[in-house]
C-alpha positions in Angstrom: 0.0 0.0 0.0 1.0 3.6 -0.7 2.5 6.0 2.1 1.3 9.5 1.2 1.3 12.5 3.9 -2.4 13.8 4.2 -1.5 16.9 6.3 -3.9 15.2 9.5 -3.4 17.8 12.4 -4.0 17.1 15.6 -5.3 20.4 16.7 -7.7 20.7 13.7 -9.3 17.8 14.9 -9.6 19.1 18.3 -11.4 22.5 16.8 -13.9 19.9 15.2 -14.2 18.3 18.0 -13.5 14.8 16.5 -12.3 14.1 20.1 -15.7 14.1 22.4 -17.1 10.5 22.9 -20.1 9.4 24.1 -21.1 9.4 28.2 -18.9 7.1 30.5 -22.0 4.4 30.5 -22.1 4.5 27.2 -19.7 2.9 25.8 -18.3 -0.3 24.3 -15.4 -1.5 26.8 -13.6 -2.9 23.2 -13.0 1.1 22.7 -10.7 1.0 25.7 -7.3 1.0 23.4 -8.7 3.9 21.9 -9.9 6.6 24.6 -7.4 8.2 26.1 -8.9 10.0 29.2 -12.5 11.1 30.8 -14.0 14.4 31.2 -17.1 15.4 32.7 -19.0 12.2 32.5 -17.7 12.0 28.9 -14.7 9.9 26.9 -12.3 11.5 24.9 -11.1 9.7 22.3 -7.0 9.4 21.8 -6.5 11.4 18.5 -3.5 10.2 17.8 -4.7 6.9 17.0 -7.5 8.2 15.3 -4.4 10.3 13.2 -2.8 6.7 12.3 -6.3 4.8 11.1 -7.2 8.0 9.0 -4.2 7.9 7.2 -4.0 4.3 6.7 -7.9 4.6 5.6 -6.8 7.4 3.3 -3.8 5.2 2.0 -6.4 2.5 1.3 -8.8 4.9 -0.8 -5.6 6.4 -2.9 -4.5 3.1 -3.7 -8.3 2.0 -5.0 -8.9 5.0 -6.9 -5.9 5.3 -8.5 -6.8 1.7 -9.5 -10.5 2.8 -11.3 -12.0 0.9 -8.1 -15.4 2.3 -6.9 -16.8 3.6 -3.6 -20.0 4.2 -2.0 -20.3 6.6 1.1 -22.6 5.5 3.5 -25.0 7.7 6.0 -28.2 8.3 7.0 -28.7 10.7 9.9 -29.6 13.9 9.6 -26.3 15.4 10.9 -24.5 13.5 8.5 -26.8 13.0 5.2 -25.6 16.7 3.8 -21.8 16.0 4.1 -22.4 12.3 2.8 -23.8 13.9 -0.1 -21.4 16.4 -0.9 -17.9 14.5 0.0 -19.7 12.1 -2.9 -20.4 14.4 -5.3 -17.1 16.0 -4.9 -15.2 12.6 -5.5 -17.7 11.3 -7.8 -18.6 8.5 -5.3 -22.0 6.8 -5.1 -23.8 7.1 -1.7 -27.1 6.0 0.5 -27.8 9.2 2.8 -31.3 8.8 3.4 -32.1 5.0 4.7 -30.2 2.2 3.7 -32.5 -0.3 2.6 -32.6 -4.0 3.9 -30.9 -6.1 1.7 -29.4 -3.3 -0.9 -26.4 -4.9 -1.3 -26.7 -8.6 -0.4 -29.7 -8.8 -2.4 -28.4 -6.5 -5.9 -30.6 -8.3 -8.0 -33.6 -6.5 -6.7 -31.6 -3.2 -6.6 -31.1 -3.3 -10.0 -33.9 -4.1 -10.9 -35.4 -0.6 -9.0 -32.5 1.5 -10.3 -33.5 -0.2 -13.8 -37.1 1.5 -12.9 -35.7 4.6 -11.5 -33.8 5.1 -14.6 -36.9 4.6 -17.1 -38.7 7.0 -14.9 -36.2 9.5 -15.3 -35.7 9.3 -19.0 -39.9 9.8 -19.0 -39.9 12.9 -17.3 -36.3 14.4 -19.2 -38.8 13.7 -22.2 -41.9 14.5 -21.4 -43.9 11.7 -21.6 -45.2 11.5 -17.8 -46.8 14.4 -19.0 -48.9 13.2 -21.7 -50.5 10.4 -19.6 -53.5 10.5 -17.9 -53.3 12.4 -15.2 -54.1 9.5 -12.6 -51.5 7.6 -14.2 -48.9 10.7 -14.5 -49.5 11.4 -10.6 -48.7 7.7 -9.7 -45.4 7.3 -11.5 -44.2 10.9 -10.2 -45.1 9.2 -6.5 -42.7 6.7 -7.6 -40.1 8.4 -9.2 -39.8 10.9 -6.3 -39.6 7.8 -4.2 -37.0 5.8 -6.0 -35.4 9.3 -6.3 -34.9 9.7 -2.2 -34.0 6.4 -1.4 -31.6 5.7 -4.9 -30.8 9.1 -6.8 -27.1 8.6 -4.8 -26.7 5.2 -6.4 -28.5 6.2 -9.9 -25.2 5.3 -11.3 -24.0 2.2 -9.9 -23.8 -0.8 -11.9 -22.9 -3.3 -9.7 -21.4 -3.9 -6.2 -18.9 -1.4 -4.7 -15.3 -2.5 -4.8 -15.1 -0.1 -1.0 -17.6 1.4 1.3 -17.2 3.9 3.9 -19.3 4.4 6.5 -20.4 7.6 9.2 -21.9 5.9 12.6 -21.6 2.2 13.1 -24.7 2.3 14.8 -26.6 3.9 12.5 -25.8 1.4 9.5 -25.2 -1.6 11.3 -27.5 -3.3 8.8 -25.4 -2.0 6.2 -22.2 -3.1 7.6 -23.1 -6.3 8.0 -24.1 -6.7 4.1 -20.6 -5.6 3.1 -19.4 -8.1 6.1 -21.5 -11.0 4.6 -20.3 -9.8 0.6 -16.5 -9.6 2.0 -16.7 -5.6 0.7 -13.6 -4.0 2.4 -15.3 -1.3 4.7 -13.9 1.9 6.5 -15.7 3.2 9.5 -16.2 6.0 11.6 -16.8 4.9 14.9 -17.5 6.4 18.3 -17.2 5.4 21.7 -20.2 2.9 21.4 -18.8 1.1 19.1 -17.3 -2.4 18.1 -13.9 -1.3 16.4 -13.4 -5.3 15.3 -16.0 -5.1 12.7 -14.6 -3.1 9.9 -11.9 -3.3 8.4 -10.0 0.1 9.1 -11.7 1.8 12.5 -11.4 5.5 12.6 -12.5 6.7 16.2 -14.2 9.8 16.0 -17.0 11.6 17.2 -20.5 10.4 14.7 -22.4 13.2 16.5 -20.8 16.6 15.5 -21.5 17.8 11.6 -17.6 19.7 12.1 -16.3 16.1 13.1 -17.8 14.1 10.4 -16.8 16.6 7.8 -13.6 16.4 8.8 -13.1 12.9 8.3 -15.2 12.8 4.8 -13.2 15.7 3.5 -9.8 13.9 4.1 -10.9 10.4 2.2 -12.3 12.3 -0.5 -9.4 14.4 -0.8 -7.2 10.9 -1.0 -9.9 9.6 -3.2 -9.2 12.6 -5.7 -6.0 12.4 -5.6 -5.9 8.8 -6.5 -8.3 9.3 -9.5 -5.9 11.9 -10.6 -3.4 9.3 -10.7 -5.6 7.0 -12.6 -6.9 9.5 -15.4 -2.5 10.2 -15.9 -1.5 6.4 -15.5 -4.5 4.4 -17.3 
């Protein structure tokens, strides 16, 4: 794998708070190795160590991108669902920021088959053609495009399983991580004090609460994301 510097600073971390755990009871005693102290009924979390799996996570991501591989960010919550969707757009990733929906991944065949529909929807309304059926009919695909639209419009262009996924709050997309588990789809994590750092493949402790935190975190993969596709567009 790569060694690249990715300019992680300690003390801009700390400004984002990417350091503030979860309450002292609630926690996952596995995230011992990782918190380094409490304060005020709270865990802090020992940056330098989340330093060390951020930059191995954004050696990973380099290395894949530079290689055409493709990534899906993962994350739902409303603190996160805007930066999900803009570290993805910026780094031309697909993502799920809305709800991840049983079985997207370990069942693709269904998926397709909606992101099949979504697409024929689309290409109705670009023309026009929505427009000039009934307007029962009209009313009832525009329900259903609108629909496929939340839940899919971040994976309209996928055309098969991602090659990496990275994922904001453990938690959150348990169900989710357990389909890439199950598929054997290397996954990166941000995980806070109440979680299980075991399960994915690179851990990054972090704070999943604070919109400054999980920026943070997003903007650095996606900046070693772009700067591996930047390798791959020179070195095809």
């Amino acid at each position: 794998m790569t060694r690249r510097y990715w300019n992680i600073n300690l003390e801009e971390m700390m400004e984002a708070g990417v350091h503030f755990g979860h309450g002292t009871r609630k926690w996952n005693p596995r995230m011992a190795p990782y918190i380094s102290a409490k304060r005020k009924g709270i865990h802090i979390t020992n940056l330098t160590r989340t330093a060390r799996f951020l930059s191995e996570a954004c050696d990973l991501v380099f290395d894949a991108a530079s290689k055409g591989k493709q990534f899906l960010i993962v994350g739902t919550k409303n603190k996160a669902a805007d930066s999900v969707a803009r570290a993805a757009i910026k780094a031309r990733c697909h993502y799920v920021n809305k709800k991840w929906l049983g079985g997207m991944s370990t069942n693709w065949s269904t998926t397709e088959t909606r992101l099949h529909k979504f697409r024929d929807l689309r290409t109705e309304q670009k023309t026009g053609r929505l427009n000039r059926l009934p307007k029962r009919d009209a009313a009832m695909l525009k329900r259903q495009l609108s629909h496929l639209q939340t839940y899919l419009g971040g994976i309209k262009y996928m055309t098969g399983l991602p090659d990496i996924v990275i994922i904001v709050d453990q938690q959150e997309e348990y169900t989710a991580l357990r389909e890439c588990i199950t598929l054997g789809i290397p996954t990166i994590c941000l995980i806070d004090t109440n979680c299980d750092p075991d399960l994915a493949d690179i851990s990054i402790p972090a704070n999943d609460d604070a919109i400054a935190s999980i920026r943070l975190i997003l903007n650095k993969l996606v900046f070693a994301i772009c700067e591996g596709r930047s390798s791959y567009i020179r070195n095809p």
